[in-house]
C-alpha positions as semicolon CSV with decimal commas, in nm:
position;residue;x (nm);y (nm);z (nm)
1;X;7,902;8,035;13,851
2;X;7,738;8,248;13,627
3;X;7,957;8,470;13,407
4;X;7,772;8,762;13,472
5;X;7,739;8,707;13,844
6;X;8,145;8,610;13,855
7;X;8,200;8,969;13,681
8;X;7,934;9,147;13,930
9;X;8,084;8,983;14,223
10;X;8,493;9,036;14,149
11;X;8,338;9,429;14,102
12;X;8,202;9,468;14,435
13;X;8,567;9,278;14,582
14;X;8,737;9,546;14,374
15;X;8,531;9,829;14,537
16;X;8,589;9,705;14,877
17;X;8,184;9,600;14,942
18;X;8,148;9,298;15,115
19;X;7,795;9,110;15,009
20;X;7,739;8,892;14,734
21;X;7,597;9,126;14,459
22;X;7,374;8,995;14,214
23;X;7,120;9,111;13,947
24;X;6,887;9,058;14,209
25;X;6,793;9,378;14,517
26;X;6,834;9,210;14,828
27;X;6,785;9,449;15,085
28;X;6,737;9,814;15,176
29;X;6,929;10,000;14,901
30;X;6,984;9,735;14,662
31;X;7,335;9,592;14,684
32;X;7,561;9,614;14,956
33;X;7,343;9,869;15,073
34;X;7,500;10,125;14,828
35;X;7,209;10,269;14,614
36;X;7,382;10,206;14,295
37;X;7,189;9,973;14,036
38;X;7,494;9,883;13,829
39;X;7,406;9,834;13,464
40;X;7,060;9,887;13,476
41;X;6,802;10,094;13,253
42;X;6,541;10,173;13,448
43;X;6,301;10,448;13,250
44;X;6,359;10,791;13,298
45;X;6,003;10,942;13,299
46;X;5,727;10,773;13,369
47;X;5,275;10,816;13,464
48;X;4,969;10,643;13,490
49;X;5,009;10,472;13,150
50;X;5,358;10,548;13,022
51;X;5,622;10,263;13,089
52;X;5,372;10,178;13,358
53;X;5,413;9,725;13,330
54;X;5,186;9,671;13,622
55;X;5,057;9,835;13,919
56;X;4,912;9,650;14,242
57;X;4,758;9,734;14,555
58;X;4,854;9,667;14,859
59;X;4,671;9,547;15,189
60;X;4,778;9,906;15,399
61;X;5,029;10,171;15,377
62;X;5,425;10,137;15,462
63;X;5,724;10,284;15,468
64;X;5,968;9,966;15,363
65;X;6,089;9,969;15,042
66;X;6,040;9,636;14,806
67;X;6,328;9,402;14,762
68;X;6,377;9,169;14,433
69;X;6,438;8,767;14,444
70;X;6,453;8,681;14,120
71;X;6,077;8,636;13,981
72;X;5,928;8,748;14,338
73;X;5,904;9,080;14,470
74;X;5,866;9,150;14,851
75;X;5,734;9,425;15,040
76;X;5,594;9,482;15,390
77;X;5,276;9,703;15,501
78;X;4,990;9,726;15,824
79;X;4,691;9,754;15,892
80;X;4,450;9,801;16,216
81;X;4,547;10,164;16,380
82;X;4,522;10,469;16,102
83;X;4,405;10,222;15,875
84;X;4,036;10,206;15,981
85;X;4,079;10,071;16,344
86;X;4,077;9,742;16,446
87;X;4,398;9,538;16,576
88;X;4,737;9,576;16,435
89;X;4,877;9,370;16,186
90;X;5,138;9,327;15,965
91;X;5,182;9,161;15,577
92;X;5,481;9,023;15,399
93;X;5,326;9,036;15,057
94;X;5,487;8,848;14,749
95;X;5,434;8,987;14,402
96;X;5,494;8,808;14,107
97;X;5,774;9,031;13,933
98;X;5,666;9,028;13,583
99;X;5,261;8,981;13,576
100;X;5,216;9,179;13,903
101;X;5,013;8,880;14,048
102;X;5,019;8,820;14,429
103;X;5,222;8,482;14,472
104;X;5,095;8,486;14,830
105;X;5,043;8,731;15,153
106;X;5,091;8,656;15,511
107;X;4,995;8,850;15,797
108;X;5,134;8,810;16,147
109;X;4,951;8,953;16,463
110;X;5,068;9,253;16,591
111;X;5,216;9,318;16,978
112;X;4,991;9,336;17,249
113;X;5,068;9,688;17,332
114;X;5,166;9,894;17,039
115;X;5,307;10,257;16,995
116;X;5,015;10,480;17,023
117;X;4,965;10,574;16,604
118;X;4,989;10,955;16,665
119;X;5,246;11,232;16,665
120;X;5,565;11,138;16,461
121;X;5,447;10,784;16,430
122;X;5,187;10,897;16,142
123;X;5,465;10,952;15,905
124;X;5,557;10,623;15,867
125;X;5,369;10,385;16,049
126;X;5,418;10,049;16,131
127;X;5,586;9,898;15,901
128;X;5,919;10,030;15,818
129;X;6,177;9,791;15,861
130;X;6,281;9,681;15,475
131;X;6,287;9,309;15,383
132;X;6,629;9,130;15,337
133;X;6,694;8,773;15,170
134;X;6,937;8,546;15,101
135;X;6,779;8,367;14,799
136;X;6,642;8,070;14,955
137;X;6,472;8,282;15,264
138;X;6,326;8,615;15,354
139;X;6,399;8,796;15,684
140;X;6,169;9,053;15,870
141;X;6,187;9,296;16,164
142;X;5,845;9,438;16,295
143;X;6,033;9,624;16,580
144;X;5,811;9,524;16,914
145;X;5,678;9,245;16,683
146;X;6,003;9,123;16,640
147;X;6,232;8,937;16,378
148;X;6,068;8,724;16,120
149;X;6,189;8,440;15,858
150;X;6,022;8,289;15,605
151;X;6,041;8,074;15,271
152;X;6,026;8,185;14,947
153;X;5,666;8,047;14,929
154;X;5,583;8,182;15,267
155;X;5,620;7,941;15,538
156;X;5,710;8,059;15,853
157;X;6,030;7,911;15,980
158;X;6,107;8,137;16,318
159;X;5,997;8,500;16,502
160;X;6,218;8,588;16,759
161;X;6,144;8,880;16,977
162;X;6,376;9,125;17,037
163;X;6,249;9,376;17,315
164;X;5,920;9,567;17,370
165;X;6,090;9,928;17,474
166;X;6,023;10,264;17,286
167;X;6,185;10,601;17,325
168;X;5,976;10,877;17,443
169;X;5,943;11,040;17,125
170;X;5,685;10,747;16,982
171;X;5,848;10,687;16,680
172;X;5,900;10,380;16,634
173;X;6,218;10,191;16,528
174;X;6,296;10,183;16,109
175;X;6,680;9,975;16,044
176;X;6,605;9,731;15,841
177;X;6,811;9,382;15,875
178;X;7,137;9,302;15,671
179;X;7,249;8,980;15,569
180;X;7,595;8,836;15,657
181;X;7,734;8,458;15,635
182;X;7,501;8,244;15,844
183;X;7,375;8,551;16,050
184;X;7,115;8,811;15,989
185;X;7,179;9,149;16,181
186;X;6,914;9,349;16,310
187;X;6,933;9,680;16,479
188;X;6,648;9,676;16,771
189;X;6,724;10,036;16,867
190;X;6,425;10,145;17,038
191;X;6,324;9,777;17,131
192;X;6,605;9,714;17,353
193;X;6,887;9,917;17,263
194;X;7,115;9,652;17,075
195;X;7,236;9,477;16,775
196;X;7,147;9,141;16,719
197;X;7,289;8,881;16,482
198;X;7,064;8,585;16,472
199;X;7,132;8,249;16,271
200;X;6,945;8,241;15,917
201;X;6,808;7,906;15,971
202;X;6,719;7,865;16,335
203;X;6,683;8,216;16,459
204;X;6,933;8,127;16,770
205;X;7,081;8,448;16,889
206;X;7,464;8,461;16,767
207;X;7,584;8,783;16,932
208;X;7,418;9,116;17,094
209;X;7,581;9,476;17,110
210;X;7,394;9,698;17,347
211;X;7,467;10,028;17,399
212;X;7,180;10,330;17,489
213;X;7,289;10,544;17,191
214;X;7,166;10,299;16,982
215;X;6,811;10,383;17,138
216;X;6,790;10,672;16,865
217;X;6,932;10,470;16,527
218;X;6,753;10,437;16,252
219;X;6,990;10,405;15,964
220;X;7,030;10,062;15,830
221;X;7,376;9,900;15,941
222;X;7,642;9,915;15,624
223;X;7,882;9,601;15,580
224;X;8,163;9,671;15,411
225;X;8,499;9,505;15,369
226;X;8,835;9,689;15,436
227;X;9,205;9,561;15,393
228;X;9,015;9,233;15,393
229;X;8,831;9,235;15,742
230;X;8,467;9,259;15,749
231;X;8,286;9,596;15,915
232;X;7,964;9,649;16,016
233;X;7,941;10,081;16,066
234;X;7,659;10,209;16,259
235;X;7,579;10,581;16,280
236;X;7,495;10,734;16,614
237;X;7,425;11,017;16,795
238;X;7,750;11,145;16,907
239;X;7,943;10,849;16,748
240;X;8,024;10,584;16,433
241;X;8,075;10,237;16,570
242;X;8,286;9,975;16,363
243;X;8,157;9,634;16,488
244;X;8,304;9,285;16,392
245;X;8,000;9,130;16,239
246;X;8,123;8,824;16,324
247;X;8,138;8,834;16,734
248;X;7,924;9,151;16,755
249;X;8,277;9,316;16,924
250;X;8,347;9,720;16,899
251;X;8,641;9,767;16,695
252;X;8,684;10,106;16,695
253;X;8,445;10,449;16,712
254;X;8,462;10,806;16,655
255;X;8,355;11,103;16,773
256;X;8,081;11,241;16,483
257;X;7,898;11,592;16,675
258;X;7,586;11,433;16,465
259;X;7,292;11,573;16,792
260;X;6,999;11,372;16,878
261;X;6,873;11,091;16,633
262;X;7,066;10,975;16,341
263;X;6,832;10,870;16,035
264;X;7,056;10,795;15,753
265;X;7,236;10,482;15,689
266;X;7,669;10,517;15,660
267;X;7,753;10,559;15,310
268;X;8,107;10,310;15,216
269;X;8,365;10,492;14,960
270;X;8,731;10,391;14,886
271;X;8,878;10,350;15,235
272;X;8,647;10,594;15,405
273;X;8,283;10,607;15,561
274;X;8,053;10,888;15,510
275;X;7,802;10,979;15,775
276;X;7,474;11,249;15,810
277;X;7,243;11,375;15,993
278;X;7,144;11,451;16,347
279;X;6,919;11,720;16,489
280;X;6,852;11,985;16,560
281;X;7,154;12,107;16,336
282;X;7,259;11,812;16,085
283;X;7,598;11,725;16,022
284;X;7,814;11,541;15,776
285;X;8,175;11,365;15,867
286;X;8,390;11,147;15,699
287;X;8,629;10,920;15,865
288;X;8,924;10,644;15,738
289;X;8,855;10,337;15,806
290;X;9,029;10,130;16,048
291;X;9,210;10,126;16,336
292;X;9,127;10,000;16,677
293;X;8,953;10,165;16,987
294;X;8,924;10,583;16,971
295;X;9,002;10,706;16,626
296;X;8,864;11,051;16,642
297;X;9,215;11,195;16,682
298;X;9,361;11,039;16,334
299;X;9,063;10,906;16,134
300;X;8,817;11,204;16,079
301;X;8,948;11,363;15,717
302;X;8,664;11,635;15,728
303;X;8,341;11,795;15,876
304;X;8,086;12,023;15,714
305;X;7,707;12,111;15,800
306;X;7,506;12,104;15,480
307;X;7,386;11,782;15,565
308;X;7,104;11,530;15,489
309;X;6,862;11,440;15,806
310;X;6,641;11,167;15,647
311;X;6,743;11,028;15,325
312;X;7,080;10,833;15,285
313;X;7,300;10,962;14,981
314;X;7,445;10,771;14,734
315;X;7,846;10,792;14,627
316;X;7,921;10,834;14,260
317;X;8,251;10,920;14,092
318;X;8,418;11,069;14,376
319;X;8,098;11,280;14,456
320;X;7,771;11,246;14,753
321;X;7,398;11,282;14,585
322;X;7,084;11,273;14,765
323;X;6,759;11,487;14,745
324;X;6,718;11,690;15,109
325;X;6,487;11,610;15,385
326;X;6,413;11,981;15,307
327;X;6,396;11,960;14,899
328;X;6,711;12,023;14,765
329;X;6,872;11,830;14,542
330;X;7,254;11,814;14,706
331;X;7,562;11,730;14,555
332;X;7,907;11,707;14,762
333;X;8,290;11,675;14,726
334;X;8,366;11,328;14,862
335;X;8,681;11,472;14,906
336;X;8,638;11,775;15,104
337;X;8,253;11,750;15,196
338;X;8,198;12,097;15,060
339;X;7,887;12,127;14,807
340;X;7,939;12,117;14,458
341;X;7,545;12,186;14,414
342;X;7,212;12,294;14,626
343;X;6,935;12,306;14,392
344;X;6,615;12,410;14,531
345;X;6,326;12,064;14,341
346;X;6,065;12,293;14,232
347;X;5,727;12,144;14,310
348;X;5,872;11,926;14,620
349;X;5,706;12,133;14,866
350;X;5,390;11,920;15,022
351;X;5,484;11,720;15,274
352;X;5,335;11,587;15,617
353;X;5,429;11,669;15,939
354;X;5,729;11,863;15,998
355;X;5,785;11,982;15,664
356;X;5,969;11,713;15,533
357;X;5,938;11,691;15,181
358;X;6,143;11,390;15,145
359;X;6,233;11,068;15,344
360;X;6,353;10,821;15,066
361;X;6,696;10,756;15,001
362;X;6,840;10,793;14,689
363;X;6,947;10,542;14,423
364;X;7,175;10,602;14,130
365;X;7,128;10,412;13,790
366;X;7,194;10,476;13,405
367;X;7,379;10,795;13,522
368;X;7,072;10,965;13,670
369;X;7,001;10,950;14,048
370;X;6,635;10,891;14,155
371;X;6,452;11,036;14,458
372;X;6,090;11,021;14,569
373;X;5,945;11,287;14,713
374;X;5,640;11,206;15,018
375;X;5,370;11,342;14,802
376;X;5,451;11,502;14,481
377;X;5,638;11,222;14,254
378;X;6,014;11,115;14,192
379;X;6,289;11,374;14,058
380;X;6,555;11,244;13,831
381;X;6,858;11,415;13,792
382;X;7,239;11,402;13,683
383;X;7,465;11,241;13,886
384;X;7,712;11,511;13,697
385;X;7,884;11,830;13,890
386;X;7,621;12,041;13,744
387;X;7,266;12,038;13,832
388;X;7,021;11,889;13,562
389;X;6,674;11,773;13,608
390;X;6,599;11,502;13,371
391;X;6,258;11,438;13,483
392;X;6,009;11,520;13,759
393;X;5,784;11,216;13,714
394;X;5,436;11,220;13,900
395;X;5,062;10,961;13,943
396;X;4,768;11,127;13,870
397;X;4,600;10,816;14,041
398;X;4,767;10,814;14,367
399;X;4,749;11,099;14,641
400;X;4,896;10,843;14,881
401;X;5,241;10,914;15,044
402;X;5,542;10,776;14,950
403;X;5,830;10,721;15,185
404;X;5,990;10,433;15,063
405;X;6,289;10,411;14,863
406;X;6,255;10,251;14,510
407;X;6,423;9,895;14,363
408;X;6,591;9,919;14,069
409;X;6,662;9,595;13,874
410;X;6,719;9,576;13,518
411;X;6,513;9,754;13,281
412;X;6,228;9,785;13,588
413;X;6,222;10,020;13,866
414;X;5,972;9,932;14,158
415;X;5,822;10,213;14,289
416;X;5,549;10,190;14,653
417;X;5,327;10,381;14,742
418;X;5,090;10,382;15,110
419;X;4,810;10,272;14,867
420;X;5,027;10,060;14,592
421;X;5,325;9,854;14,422
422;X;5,428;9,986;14,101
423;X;5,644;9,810;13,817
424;X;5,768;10,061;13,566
425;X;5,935;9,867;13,270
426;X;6,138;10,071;13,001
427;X;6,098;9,885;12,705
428;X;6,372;9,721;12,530
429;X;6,543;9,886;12,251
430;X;6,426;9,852;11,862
């Protein structure tokens, strides 16, 4: 093995994360789903033409974020309804990670009856479910268009469907899948109300964990390791299941008070998850992990209400960071869950419906933490106890939303837009 990869790997065992880490940003929030680019020297600031490597645009708009596999970079988009009519579909495109050339883009026919594209639906679209890969394939949930694998040159190896439900709300569904052994795990929440772990290769249905909470998730599921078992946490309304990813069995829940939807993925610490969100009224909780059946009782170590209702924070030195659904740049106590900062982002105010000004997640790297804003650029800031902007980084070019959260590998940070896929290199030191 790689020296590098041996030294990245016995971290993550250290810190309790169970996935294979590499230099690489396999799925939605980089490695093990944490947010945290270890190592890496992404650019601070950042425009049209400074530290810009490559830009490219993309067939329609989408809320997924891009993943890295070594020289190939994926992302997922739509096109047909609120992108000049016609029928739906959607792309898996693959960009070359260095000359910003499209290695190849295939599209895949959309359901026969899709959510009507209005009301909450606008904000995000169609395509929202994050990529996921192993290295040799990548995996793909459309919701009602179902789960998707393919080769690293594009061949289509297996779709599965998973349901053709949606809530009343029209929102359409958003987890994106997670990797694990043989099995990928994806959360069809409005589809049918379940968990799914299909097999990599053949698509065969492993396990399923239904349950009608599940109806209103759309936070990615976290794997994590703890005193050596494998977890997979999923954030509800009401409750935080611990499932074993390997039969798809509850292991034990608790009672969270997060109301109505829950949009942010658990965050993993040192022998404790952290959960957000809800609404109206969003919540925070943390709970030990462990146990078996009903730990509400013993588990929960503390609850607070300045929250997070979209974007998933990221843990750093014993301390929560995120930028607000409502443009505040938070900062909590991992400890104790009260706030250490609230810093009104100056200039994060446009939004789209709902005033939202954010729905990205954060990601930490270099020290700073980086969050996009929906329309007016990313805000970097110190993942330190007091509040510093380092940079408030905007596109002239681009008026286009941006939902997405960015992929940080290296010295690049890869940035999309509804309209485009951005590279943004900081060059290597003198």
């Amino acid at each position: 093995m790689n020296p590098i990869l041996l030294r990245t790997c016995l971290a993550a065992l250290a810190a309790g994360l169970w996935m294979d880490v590499r230099a690489d940003w396999l799925q939605f929030r980089g490695p093990n789903g944490a947010g945290i680019a270890a190592d890496a020297e992404p650019p601070v600031t950042w425009s049209d033409t400074d530290n810009l490597k490559w830009k490219r645009a993309l067939p329609g708009p989408g809320t997924s974020s891009p993943i890295v596999v070594g020289d190939k970079v994926f992302v997922t988009c739509w096109t047909g309804p609120g992108t000049g009519g016609g029928k739906l579909e959607r792309h898996l495109v693959c960009i070359h990670r260095t000359k910003g050339e499209v290695l190849w883009s295939k599209a895949v026919a959309g359901e026969a009856r899709p959510d009507t594209y209005g009301g909450f639906i606008q904000d995000h679209g169609y395509a929202s479910h994050t990529p996921a890969s192993d290295g040799e394939r990548v995996y793909v949930y459309f919701g009602r268009g179902g789960a998707h694998a393919f080769d690293m040159d594009g061949k289509p190896l297996w779709n599965v469907p998973l349901g053709d439900e949606s809530n009343a709300k029209n929102w359409g569904s958003a987890a994106s899948p997670v990797v694990y052994k043989d099995t990928v795990i994806f959360c069809a929440s409005e589809e049918s109300h379940a968990l799914y772990a299909l097999d990599k290769k053949t698509g065969q249905q492993k396990w399923k964990a239904a349950g009608d909470a599940l109806g209103y998730v759309f936070g990615t599921p976290t794997l994590l390791t703890h005193e050596g078992r494998a977890e997979l946490l999923v954030s509800m309304p009401d409750e935080l299941w611990a499932i074993n990813p390997d039969t798809g069995k509850l292991r034990w829940h608790a009672q969270t008070g997060l109301p109505g939807n829950v949009s942010p993925s658990v965050v993993p610490g040192a022998g404790v998850a952290f959960t957000f969100g809800g609404f109206p009224g969003t919540r925070a909780i943390a709970v030990k992990l462990g146990g078996k059946g009903d730990v509400s009782a013993t588990h929960v170590q503390w609850t607070g209400t300045t929250s997070t209702y979209v974007p998933t924070p990221v843990l750093h030195e014993g301390r929560l960071y995120c930028a607000t659904d409502n443009g505040y740049a938070l900062c909590l106590d991992a400890r104790t869950g009260e706030p250490v900062f609230r810093e009104r982002l100056e200039g994060a105010s446009a939004t789209g419906r709902g005033g939202k000004p954010f729905y990205a997640s954060a990601v930490l790297a270099g020290g700073n933490v980086y969050a996009v804003s929906r329309r007016n650029g990313m805000f970097v800031f110190a993942a330190a106890p007091q509040f510093k902007l380092v940079a408030h980084n905007r596109l002239a070019s681009d008026a286009s939303q941006c939902n997405a959260t960015p992929a940080v590998v290296g010295r690049q940070l890869f940035l999309r837009s509804d309209a485009a896929l951005y590279c943004f290199e900081n060059p290597p030191k003198p």
